[in-house]
C-alpha positions as CSV (number, residue, x, y, z in Angstrom):
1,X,0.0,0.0,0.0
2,X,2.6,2.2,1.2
3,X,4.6,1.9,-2.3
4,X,1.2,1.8,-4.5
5,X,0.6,5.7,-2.2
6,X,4.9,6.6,-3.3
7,X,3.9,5.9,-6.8
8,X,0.1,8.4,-7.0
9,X,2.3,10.9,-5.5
10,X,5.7,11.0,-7.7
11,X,7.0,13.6,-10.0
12,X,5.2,13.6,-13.7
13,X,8.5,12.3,-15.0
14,X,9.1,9.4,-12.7
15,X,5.4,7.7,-13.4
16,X,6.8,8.7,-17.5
17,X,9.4,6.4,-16.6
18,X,7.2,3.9,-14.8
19,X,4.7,3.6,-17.2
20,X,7.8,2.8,-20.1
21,X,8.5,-0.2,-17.5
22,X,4.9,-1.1,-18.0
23,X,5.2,-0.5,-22.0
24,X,8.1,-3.1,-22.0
25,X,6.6,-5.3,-19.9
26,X,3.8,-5.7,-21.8
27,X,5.4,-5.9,-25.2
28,X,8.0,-9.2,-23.3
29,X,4.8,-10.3,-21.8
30,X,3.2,-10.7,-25.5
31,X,6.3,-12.3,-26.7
32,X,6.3,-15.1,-24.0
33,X,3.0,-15.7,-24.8
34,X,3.1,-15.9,-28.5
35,X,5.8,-18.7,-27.7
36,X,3.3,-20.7,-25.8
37,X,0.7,-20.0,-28.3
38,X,3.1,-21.5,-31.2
39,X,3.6,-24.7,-28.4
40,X,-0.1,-25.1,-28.2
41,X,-0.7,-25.0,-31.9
42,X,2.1,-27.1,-33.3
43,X,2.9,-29.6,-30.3
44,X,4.5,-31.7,-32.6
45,X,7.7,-28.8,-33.0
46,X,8.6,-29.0,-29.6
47,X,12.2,-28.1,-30.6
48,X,10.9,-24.8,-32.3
49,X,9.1,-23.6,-29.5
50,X,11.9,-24.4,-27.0
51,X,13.8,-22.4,-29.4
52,X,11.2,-19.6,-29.2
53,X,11.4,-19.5,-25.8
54,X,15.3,-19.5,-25.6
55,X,15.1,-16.0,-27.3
56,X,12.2,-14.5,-25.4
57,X,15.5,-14.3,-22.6
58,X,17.1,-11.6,-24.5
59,X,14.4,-8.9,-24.4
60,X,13.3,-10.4,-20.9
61,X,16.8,-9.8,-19.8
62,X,16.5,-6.2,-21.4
63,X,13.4,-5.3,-19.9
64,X,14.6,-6.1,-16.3
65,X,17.6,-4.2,-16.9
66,X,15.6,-0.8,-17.9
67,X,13.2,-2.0,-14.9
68,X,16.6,-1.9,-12.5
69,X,17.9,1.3,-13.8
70,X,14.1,3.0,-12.9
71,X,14.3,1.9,-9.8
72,X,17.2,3.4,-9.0
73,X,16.5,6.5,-10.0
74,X,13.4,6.6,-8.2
75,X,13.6,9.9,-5.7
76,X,11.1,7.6,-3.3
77,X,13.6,5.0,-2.6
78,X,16.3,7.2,-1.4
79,X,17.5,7.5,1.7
80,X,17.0,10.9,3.2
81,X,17.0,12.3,7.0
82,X,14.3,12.1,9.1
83,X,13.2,8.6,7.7
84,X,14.7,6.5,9.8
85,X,12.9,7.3,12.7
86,X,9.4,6.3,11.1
87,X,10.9,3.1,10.0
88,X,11.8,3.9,6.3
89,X,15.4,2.9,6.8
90,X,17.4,1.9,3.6
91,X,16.3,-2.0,4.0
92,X,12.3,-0.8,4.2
93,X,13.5,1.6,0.8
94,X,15.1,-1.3,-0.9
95,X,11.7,-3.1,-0.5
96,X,9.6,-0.2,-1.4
97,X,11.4,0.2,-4.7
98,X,11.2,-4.1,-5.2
99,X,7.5,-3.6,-4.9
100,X,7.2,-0.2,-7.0
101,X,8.7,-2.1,-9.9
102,X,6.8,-5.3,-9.3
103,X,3.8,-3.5,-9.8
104,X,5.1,-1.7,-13.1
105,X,5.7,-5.1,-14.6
106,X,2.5,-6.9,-13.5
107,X,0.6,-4.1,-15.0
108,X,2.1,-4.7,-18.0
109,X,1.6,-8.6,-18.4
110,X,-1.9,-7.9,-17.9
111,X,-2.4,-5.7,-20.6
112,X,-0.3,-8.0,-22.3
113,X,-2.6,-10.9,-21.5
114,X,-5.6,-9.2,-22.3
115,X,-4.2,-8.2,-25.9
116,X,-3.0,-11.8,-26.4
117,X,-6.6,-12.9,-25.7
118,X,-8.0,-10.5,-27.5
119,X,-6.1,-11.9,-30.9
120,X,-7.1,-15.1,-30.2
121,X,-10.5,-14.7,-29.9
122,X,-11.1,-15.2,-26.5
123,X,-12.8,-12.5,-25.7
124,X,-14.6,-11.6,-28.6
125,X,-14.8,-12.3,-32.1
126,X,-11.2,-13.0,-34.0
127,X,-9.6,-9.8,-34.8
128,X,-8.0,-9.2,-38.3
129,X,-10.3,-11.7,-40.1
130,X,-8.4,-14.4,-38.0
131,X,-4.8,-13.4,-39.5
132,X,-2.6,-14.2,-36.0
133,X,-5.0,-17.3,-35.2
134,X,-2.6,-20.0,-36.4
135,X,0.5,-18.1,-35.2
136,X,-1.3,-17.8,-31.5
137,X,-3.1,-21.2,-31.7
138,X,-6.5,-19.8,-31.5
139,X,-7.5,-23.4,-32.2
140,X,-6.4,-24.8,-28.6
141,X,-7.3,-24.6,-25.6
142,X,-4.8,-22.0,-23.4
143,X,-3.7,-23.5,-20.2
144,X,-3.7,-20.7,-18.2
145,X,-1.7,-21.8,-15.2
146,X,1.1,-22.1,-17.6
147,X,0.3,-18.4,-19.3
148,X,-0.3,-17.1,-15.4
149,X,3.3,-19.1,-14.7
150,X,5.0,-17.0,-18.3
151,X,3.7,-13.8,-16.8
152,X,4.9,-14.1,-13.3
153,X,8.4,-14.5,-14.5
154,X,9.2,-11.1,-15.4
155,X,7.7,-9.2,-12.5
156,X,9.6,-11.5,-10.1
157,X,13.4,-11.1,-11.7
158,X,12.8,-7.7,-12.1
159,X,11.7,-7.2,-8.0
160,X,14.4,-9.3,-7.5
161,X,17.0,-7.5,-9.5
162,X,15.9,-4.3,-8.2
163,X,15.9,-5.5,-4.6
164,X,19.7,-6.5,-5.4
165,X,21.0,-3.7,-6.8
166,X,19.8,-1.2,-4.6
167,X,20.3,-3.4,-1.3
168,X,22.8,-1.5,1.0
169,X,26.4,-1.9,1.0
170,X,29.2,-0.1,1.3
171,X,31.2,2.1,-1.7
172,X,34.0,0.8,-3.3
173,X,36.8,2.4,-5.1
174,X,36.6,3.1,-8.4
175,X,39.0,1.0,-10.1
176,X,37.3,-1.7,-8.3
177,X,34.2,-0.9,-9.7
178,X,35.6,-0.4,-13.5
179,X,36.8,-3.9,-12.8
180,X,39.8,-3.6,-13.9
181,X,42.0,-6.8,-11.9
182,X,38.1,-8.9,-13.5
183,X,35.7,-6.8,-16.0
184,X,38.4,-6.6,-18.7
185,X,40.1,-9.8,-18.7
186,X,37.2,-11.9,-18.7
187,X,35.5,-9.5,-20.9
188,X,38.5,-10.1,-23.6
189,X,38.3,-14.0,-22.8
190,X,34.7,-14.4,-23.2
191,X,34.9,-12.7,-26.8
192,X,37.9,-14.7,-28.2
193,X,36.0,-17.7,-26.8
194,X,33.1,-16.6,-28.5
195,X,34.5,-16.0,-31.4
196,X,36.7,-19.4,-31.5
197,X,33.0,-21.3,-31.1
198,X,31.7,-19.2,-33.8
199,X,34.3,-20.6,-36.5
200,X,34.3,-24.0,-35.4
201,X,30.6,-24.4,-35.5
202,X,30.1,-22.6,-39.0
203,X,32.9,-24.9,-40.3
204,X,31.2,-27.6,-39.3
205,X,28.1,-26.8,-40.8
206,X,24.7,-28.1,-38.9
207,X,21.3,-27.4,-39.4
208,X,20.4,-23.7,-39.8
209,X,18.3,-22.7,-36.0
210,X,15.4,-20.6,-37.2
211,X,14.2,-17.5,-35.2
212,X,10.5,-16.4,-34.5
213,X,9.4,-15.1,-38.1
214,X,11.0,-17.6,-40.2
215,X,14.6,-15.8,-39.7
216,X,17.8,-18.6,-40.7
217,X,20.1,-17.8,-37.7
218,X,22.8,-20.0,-38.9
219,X,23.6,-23.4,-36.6
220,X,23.1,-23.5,-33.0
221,X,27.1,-23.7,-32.4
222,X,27.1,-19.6,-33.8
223,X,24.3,-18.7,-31.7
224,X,25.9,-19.4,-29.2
225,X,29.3,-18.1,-30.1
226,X,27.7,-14.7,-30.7
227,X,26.3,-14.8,-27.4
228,X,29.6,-15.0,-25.9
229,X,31.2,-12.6,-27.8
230,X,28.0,-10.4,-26.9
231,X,28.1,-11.0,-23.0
232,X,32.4,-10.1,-23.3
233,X,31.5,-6.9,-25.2
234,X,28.8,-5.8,-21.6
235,X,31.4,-7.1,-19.3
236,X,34.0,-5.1,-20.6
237,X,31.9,-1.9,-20.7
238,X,32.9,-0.5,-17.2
239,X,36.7,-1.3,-18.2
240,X,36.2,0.5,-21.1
241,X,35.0,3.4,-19.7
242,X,37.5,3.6,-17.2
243,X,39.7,3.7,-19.9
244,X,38.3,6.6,-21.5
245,X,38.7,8.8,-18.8
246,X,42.4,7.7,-18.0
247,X,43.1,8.5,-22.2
248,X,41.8,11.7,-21.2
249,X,44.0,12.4,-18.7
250,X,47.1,11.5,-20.9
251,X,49.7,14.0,-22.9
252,X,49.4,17.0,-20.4
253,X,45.9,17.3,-19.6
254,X,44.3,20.8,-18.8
255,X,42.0,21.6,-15.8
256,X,38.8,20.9,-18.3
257,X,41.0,17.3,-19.5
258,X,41.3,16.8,-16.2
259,X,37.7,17.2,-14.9
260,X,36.4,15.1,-17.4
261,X,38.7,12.5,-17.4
262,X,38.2,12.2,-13.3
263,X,34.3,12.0,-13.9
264,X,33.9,9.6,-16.3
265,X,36.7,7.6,-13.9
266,X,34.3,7.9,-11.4
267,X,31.0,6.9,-13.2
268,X,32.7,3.9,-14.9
269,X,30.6,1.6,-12.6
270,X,27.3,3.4,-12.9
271,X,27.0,4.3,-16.6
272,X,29.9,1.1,-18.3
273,X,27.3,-1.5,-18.1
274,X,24.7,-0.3,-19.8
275,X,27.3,1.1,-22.6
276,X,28.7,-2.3,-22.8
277,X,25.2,-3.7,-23.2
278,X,24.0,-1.1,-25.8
279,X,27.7,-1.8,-27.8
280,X,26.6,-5.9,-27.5
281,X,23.2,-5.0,-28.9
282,X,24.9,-2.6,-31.6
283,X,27.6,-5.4,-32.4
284,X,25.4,-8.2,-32.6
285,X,22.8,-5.9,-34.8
286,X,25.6,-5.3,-37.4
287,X,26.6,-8.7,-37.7
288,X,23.1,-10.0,-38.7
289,X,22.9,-7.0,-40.9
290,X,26.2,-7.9,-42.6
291,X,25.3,-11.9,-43.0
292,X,21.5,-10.5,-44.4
293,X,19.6,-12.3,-41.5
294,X,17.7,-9.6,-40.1
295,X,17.5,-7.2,-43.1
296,X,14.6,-5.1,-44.3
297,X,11.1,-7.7,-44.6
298,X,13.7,-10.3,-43.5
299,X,12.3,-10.9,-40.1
300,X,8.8,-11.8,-39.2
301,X,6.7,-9.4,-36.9
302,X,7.9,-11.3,-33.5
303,X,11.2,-11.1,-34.2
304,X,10.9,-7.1,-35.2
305,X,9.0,-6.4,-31.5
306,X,11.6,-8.3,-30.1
307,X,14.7,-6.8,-31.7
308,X,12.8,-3.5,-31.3
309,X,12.4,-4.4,-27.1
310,X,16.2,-4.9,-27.0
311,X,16.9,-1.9,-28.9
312,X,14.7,0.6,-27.1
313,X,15.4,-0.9,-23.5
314,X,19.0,-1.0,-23.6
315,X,19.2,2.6,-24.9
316,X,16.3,3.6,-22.5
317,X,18.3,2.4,-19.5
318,X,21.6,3.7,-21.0
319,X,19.9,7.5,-20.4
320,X,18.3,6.5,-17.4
321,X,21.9,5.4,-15.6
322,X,23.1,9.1,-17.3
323,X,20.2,11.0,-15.7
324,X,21.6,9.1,-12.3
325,X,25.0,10.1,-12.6
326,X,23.8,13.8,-13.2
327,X,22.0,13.1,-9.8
328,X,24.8,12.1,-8.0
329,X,27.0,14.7,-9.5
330,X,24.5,17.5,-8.0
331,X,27.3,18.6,-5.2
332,X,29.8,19.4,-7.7
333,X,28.5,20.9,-10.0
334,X,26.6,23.1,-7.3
335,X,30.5,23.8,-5.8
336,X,31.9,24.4,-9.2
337,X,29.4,26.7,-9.7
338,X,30.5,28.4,-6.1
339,X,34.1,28.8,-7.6
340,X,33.0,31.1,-10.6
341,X,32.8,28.1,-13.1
342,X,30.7,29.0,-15.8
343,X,28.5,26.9,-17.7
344,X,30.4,26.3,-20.8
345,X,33.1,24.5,-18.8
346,X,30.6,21.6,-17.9
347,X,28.9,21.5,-20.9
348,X,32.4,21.2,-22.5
349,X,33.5,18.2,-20.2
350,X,30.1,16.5,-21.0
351,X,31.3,16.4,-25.3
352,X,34.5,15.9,-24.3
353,X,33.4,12.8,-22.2
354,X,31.0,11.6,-25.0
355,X,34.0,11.9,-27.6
356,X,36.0,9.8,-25.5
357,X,33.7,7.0,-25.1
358,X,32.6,7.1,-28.8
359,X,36.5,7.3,-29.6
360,X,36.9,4.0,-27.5
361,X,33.6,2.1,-28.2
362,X,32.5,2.3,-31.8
363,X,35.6,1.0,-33.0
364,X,35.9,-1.8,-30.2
365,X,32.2,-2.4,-31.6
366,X,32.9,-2.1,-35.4
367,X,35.9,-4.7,-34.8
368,X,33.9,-7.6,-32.8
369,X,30.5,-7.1,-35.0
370,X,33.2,-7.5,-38.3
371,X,35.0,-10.5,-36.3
372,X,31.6,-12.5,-35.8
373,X,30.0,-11.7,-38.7
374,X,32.8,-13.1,-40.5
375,X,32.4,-17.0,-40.2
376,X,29.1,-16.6,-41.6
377,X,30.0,-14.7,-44.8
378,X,32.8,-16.9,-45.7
């Protein structure tokens, strides 16, 4: 109740942001149940619809990341004086914010159940003169314990995520948070391996896996090596952006070098995952581009909402971890602005640190999308 009260009452901007949660939660929502619609219809493809399933995890996985990165900037969930003392301590916050974005994401698998019934006829007449009926298995039966069991899914890994992320603990240092002695290494090791599976499997040859919309992926061996090469690219992404602001610093940095440098140092934790993710999405986009798998009216209309959930979550949640770190930078720039600078200065620093990154990342990206896109062409 007390969360369902933080939410009527929060700024215009943060129910925007909630209600995008919902949006993506429906649009997942749909997709898991178009998967178990294509089980019930065609229960003799059992491999297909496992299949189907398998890549619902990428734009679940997307969806609880943006879901994660609302929470935390949620002005409700912070700590702040006075709250203690009424038993809102960080623990009760943490909680608060679980069940904030629990909500989000069970609104949206309603709406999403209710549009998925709706197509099937379930609750009226057949929509479309009965286009999507064979695609949703209008001609079954839906068990819904096993639809109810889709839907729960997200809303519980995204409360849990949020719950995890924002649980207290204490700070660590920054190159500790880059992960540079872990991020980079295995970051570097998981896209070699990646891309070592990669040629051995096309070599090898295999049946083609097909993706929802009658999309040839290319055999299950490459699949899998581009997800490897994809999860190295968003572990490395905090390295990465550590390293931009050290090449910054480098060849006899001035005081505007140096700001910029030391604050993109400093938010290599907070805004290097979602960078990493958004350069695995970008990477892994150009590489289906480049073999002509997911061209223009090459996909079916699953596999567009799905790429489209991946696409817009991961850059949603790469502006939502930038509007936190311009939170968390509030006391500088407030003392900045108490030592005369003006207002050019950090709007300089914020191009020079979006040069830096886009100096480091697209060509990091460019390299591994041409390196796993290459097995296929050949």
């Amino acid at each position: 109740m007390l969360a369902l009260r933080l939410t009527r009452g929060s700024h215009p901007l943060v129910l925007l942001r909630r209600l995008l949660v919902a949006a993506a939660a429906a649009g997942t929502g749909f997709l898991l149940l178009c998967t178990l619609g294509h089980a019930v219809g065609h229960p003799a493809q059992a491999p297909g619809s496992a299949l189907r399933l398998l890549w619902c995890v990428i734009p679940l996985a997307a969806t609880v990341q943006f879901a994660v990165a609302v929470a935390r900037t949620d002005p409700s969930t912070r700590p702040r004086p006075g709250l203690s003392a009424v038993g809102l301590g960080p623990a009760r916050l943490t909680a608060i914010a679980a069940a904030s974005t629990a909500v989000a994401c069970t609104l949206g698998s309603a709406v999403a159940l209710l549009f998925f019934l709706h197509l099937r006829g379930d609750l009226t007449g057949l929509p479309f003169d009965g286009a999507a009926a064979e695609l949703l298995g209008a001609d079954r039966p839906l068990p819904l314990a096993a639809a109810l069991t889709l839907l729960a899914v997200l809303p519980v890994a995204a409360a849990t995520a949020a719950a995890l992320a924002l649980r207290p603990r204490p700070a660590r240092p920054a190159e500790r948070v880059a992960g540079l002695p872990g991020g980079l290494p295995w970051g570097v090791a998981l896209v070699a391996s990646g891309l070592a599976i990669e040629t051995y499997a096309a070599r090898g040859g295999g049946d083609a896996a097909t993706l929802p919309g009658r999309v040839e992926a290319g055999p299950l061996g490459v699949l899998a090596g581009w997800a490897l090469t994809a999860a190295g690219l968003a572990l490395a992404g905090p390295a990465l952006t550590y390293v931009s602001g050290r090449l910054l610093q480098t060849f006899r940095p001035g005081a505007l070098r140096l700001l910029a440098g030391r604050v993109l140092m400093g938010e290599a934790g907070r805004i290097g995952r979602p960078l990493g993710v958004v350069a695995a999405v970008a990477s892994a986009s150009i590489a289906a581009v480049t073999v002509g798998g997911l061209g223009p009216g090459g996909s079916g209309p699953l596999t567009a909402l799905g790429a489209t959930l991946v696409v817009a979550c991961t850059t949603a949640t790469l502006l939502t971890a930038a509007l936190e770190a311009k939170q968390t930078r509030t006391h500088t720039t407030a003392a900045l602005h108490r030592l005369g600078a003006p207002p050019t200065v950090l709007r300089t620093a914020a191009l020079l640190r979006t040069a830096a990154l886009l100096a480091v990342l697209v060509p990091v990206t460019w390299t591994v999308a041409t390196l796993a896109a290459t097995p296929l062409k050949g």
